[in-house]
C-alpha positions, 0 to 999 in steps of 0.5 A: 269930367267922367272916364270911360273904357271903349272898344276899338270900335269905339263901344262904350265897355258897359262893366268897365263903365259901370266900375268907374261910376261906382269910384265917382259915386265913392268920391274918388279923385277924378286922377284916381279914375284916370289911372284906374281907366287905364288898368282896366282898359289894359286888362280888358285889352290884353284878354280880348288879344289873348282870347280869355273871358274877362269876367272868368281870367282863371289864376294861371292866365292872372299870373301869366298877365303879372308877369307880361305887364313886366316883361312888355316894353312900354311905348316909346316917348317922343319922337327919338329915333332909337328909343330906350326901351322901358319897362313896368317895374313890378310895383306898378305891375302889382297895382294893376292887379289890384286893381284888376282884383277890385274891378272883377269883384265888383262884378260879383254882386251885379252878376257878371263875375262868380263869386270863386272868380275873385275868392281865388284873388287872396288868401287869409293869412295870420299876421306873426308879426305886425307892421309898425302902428297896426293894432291887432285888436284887444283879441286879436281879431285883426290878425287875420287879414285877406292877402293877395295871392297873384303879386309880385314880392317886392321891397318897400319903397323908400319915401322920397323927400327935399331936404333944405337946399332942394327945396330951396332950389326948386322954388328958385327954379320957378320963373312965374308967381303962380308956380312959385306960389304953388310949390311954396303951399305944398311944401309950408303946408304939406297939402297934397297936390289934390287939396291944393289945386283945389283950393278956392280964393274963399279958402284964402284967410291970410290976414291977422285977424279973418273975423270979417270973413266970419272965421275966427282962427287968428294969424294968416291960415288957409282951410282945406275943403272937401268939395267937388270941383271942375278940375276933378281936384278933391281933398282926400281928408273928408274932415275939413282943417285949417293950416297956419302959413307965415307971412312969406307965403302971405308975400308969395300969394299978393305977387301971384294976385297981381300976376293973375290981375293981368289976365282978364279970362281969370277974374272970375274963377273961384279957384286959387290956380288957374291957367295963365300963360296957355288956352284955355285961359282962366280955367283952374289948373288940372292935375296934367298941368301941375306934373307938366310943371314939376317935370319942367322944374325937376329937369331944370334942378336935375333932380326928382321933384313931384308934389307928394315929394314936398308933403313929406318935406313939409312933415320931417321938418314939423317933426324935426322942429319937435312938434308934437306927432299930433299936431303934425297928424292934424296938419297932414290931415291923416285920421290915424296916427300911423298914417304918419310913419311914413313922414318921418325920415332919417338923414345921415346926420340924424343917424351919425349923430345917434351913434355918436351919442351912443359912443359918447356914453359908453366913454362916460361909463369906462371913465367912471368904471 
C-alpha cells in the first residue's frame, strides 16, 4: 500500500509524493504514512485557499497556520443533526507543524525548498537543565539542541494506562476469541499494536521446548520480527527479541486457532490476526480494524482504551513485580534506557504509601530522641 497527496483535480502532488516515498524508503509504519499523508494534504491544502507558495510559506503565515489548525472546527462525525463542534487541540497542532517542518526541508536538498525557508523553522538553544535520562555528553556537546520556533507551549501529556480491574474488564468486554486473544498479547507482552498485527503464525513458539521449530528458547514465547507485511504492520524495534507468555495466553491463542479453523478463506495467511466476521475474509487485520475494535470495546467498558494504553500496563506491572529495568528495556524493545521513563506510573497508593513511610520514621526518630 502506498499514500499519495492529489489535487482536487485528481493530480498526483509530485514533492508531497516524493516526501511520502522518502518515509517508506526509511521503513516507516504504513500508519506513520497515512497520518503524515494528511498533514501535508492539509497544509498544501490551506496554502493554495490562502494564496501562499508552498515551498516559501514565510514565519508569519506558519504561525498564522499554527493558530488556524486550532481555531478551526473539525468536520462533523456522523450523521447528527446538530453536531458538536470539535476542535484540534494544540498538541496535535503542533505535530502538524512538525511535520510540515520536515516536509519542507526535505525539499531543500532536492531544490524545491531554500535553505533560509526551513533554517527559520528552529533556533539552537542551550539546555540549562536537562530532561529526566538526557545525557549532555561527557563535554557537553549535547547541550546545544535545534528547538523549533513556530509551536505552541503546551504541558506534557500524562501517559495513560489499565490498571488491574480495567484490564480485566476489557478482555471480558471481548465477545470473539480472535480480540480476546489480541487485547490479551498487548497487554502480557507490551507489544506495540504495529508488532502485534504483525506477527506470523511462525513467530508462535508456545510449547515447552520449541527445538523442533529450530528455537532453542525453553518455555511458550513468541518472537517479534521486523519485516515488511501486506497490512503495513511494521515493528518499530529493528532488533528482533522474544517475549515469555504464560500458559493463559497459550489458553487464549488454541480458542482463537479453532475460532479461525472455521473460516476457510484464513487457512492460508501467514498472519497470526486476520479478519473473520467481514469481507474480505482471511486478509490480516489492518490498523483501522484494530481501532474500530478498541473503539467498540472502550464504549462498551465507558472508559479510554487504545492498544498503546496496554503497552504501558504491561511495563508498570513488570516494574511493579520488581523486575530489573533492564530486562523490562529488553521486553519493550526500547534501545535506550530512558525510553523506559515513561512506562513507569504512580497510583495513589504508591504515593500514600510514600508518605506514610516517611511519617512512620520521623515517629521512629521522635521516639528514640
Amino acid at each position: 500500500m502506498s499514500w499519495v497527496v492529489v489535487s482536487d483535480a485528481y493530480e498526483l502532488h509530485a514533492e508531497a509524493c516524493a516526501y511520502l516515498e522518502s518515509l517508506r524508503a526509511r521503513d516507516r509504519s504504513i500508519n506513520t504514512q497515512r497520518v503524515y499523508a494528511g498533514r501535508v494534504a492539509l497544509y498544501l491544502t490551506r496554502c493554495a485557499a490562502t494564496g501562499a507558495d508552498w515551498a516559501a510559506p514565510g514565519f508569519v503565515w506558519l504561525t498564522r497556520f499554527l493558530h488556524w489548525l486550532v481555531e478551526e472546527p473539525l468536520p462533523p462525525r456522523g450523521l447528527k443533526t446538530r453536531p458538536e463542534s470539535r476542535y484540534r487541540e494544540k498538541t496535535t497542532a503542533n505535530q502538524i507543524v512538525t511535520t510540515v517542518g520536515e516536509f519542507l526541508r526535505f525539499g531543500v536538498p532536492n531544490g524545491w525548498v531554500k535553505s533560509e525557508t526551513a533554517a527559520m523553522l528552529s533556533e539552537r538553544k542551550y539546555l540549562s537543565y536537562l530532561p529526566p535520562g538526557y545525557s549532555a555528553g561527557e563535554d557537553g556537546q549535547h547541550r546545544v539542541v535545534d528547538a523549533k520556533t513556530i509551536k505552541f507551549n503546551v504541558a506534557v501529556p500524562g501517559y495513560e494506562w489499565l490498571n488491574d480491574e480495567q484490564y480485566g474488564q476489557l478482555v471480558d468486554a471481548t465477545s470473539r476469541a480472535r480480540d480476546r486473544f489480541l487485547v490479551a498479547v498487548l497487554g502480557a507482552t507490551g507489544t506495540r499494536i504495529g508488532e502485534a498485527l504483525g506477527l506470523h503464525r511462525e513467530d508462535m513458539h508456545l510449547l515447552s521446548n520449541s527445538a523442533s521449530l529450530g528455537c532453542q528458547v525453553l518455555g511458550p514465547h513468541i518472537h517479534v520480527r521486523r519485516r515488511l507485511n501486506s497490512n503495513g504492520a511494521l515493528a518499530k524495534a529493528r532488533m528482533p527479541r522474544w517475549i515469555p507468555v504464560e500458559e493463559g495466553l497459550v489458553e487464549l491463542y488454541a480458542e482463537y486457532t479453532y475460532e479461525r479453523g472455521r473460516v476457510p478463506e484464513a487457512a492460508e495467511s501467514p498472519m497470526v490476526f486476520v479478519n473473520l466476521f467481514r469481507a474480505p475474509l482471511g486478509r490480516p487485520m489492518s490498523y483501522p480494524n484494530a481501532k474500530d475494535l478498541f473503539d467498540r470495546l472502550a464504549a462498551k467498558v465507558g472508559f479510554a482504551a487504545r492498544p498503546h494504553m496496554l503497552r504501558h500496563t504491561a511495563a508498570t506491572r513488570w516494574v511493579r513485580s520488581d523486575t530489573p529495568r533492564d530486562v523490562v528495556q529488553n521486553l519493550l524493545g526500547h534501545v535506550s534506557p530512558s525510553s523506559m521513563d515513561p512506562y513507569v506510573h504512580a497510583t495513589d497508593a504508591d504515593k500514600r504509601a510514600a508518605v506514610d513511610r516517611l511519617a512512620a520514621k520521623r515517629r521512629q526518630q521522635g521516639a528514640g530522641a
